[in-house]
C-alpha positions as MATLAB code, in Angstrom:
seq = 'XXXXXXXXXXXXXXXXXXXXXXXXXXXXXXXXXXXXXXXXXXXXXXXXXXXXXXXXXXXXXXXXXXXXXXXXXXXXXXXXXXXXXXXXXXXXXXXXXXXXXXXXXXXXXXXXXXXXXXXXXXXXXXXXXXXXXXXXXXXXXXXXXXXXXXX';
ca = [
       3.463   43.598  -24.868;
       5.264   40.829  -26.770;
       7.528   38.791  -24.365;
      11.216   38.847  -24.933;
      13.282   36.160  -26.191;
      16.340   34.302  -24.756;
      19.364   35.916  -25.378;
      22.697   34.217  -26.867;
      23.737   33.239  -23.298;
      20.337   32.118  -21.696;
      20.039   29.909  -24.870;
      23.765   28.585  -24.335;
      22.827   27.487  -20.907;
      19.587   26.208  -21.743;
      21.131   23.554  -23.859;
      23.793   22.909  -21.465;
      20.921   22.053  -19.148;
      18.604   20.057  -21.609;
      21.787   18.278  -23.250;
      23.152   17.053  -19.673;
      19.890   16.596  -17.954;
      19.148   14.465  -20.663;
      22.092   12.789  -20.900;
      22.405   12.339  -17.271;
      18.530   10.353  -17.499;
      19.882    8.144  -20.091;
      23.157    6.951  -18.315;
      21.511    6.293  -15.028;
      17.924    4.803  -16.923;
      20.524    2.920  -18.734;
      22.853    1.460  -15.847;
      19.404    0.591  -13.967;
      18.621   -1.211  -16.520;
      21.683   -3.097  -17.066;
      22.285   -3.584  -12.962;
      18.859   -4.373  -12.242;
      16.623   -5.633  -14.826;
      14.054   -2.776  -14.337;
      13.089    0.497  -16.293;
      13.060    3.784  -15.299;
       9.360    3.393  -15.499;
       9.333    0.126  -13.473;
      11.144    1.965  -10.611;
       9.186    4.883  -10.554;
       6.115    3.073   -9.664;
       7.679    0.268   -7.785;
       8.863    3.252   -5.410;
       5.292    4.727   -5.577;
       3.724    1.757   -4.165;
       6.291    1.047   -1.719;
       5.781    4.598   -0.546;
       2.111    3.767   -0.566;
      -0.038    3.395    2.368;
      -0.196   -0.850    2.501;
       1.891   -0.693   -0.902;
      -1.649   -0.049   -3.152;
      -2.526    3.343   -4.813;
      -5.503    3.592   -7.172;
      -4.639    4.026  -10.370;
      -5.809    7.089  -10.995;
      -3.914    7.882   -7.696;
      -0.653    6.354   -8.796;
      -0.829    8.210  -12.262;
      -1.000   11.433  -10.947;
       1.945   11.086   -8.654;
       4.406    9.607  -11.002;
       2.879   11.725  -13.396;
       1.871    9.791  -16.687;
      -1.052    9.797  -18.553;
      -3.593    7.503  -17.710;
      -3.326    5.197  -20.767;
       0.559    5.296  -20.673;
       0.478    3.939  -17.215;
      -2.393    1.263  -18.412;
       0.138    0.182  -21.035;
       2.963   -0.128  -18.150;
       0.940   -1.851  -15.501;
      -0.176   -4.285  -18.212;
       3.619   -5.161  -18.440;
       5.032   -4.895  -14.773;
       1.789   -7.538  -14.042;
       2.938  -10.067  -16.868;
       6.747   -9.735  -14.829;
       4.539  -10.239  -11.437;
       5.533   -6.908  -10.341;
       2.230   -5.646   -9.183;
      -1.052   -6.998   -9.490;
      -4.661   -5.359  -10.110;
      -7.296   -5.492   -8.286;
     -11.214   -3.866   -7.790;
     -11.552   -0.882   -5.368;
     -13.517   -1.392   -2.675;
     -16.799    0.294   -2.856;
     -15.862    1.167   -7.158;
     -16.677   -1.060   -9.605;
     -14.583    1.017  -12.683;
     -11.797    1.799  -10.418;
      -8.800   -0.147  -10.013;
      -6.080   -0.748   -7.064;
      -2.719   -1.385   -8.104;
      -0.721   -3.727   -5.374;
       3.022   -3.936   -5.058;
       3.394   -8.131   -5.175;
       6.049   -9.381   -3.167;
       8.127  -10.067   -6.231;
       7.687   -6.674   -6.918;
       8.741   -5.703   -3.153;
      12.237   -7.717   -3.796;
      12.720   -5.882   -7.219;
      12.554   -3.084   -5.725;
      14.816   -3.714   -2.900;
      17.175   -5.149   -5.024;
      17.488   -2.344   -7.221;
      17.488    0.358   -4.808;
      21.717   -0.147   -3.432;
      22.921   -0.177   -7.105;
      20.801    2.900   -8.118;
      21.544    4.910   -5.504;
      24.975    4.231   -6.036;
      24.759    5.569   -9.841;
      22.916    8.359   -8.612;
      25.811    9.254   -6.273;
      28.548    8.420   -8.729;
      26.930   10.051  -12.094;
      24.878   13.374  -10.139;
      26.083   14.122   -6.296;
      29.926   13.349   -6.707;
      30.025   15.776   -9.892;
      29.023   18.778   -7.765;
      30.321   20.494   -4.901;
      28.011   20.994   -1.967;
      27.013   24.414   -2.948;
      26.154   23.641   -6.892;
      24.030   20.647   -5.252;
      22.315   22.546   -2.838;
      21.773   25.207   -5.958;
      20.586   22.470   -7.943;
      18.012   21.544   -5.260;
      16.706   25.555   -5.264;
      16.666   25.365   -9.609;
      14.780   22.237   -9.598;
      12.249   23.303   -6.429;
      11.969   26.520   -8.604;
      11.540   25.324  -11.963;
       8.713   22.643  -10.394;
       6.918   25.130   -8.728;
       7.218   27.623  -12.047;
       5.860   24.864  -14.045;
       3.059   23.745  -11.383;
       1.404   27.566  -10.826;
       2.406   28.365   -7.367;
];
């Protein structure tokens, strides 16, 4: 049985979704940026490693959970070591693997950046929604991530 397509309105508010989601990611990628110094990408695995049992993940590890491809992150690492944000180093016991370690100039990054972002993310996402449409937001997202995973 052939599956049906989105109607008129389920297309209008898939836009409206994609359109602001998207524009949403580029204001706040975009104020990061300009507040801090760091890309989206940079914070995203800054936070992973400071998350990270004694800040180091393998990097196999730490591409899964932010959820790049392997060479993508490669490429990244590559530039967040040049900047001294993290630094590379063997796995114990592996001689192909690799541990990525959150440097301590990497640390302060971090901790710098995290005040101003969170503020962006509270002026540019929570302020424009009531408590309800966030909380319904929350259920969309933990819906549309589980859709997507399988479960």
């Amino acid at each position: 049985m052939p599956r049906k397509l989105p109607d008129r309105d389920e297309l209008h508010i898939w836009r409206e979704f994609i359109e602001s989601t998207e524009a949403l990611r580029t204001r706040v990628t975009g104020r990061l940026h300009d507040d801090t110094g760091l890309s989206a990408g940079d914070y995203t695995v800054l936070l992973a490693l400071s998350e990270a049992p004694e800040t180091r993940m393998r990097s196999s590890e730490l591409a899964g959970h932010v959820g790049w491809e392997r060479s993508r992150l490669s490429h990244h690492l590559g530039r967040m070591e040049r900047r001294g944000l993290i630094a590379r180093t063997g796995a114990p016991g592996d001689n192909r693997g690799a541990l990525i370690v959150l440097t301590a100039e990497g640390g302060a990054a971090f901790r710098a950046a995290t005040v101003p972002h969170l503020r962006v993310v509270r002026e540019l996402f929570v302020d424009a929604l009531t408590p309800e449409q966030l909380t319904a937001a929350g259920e969309i997202a933990a819906a549309l991530r589980a859709h997507l995973s399988g479960r």
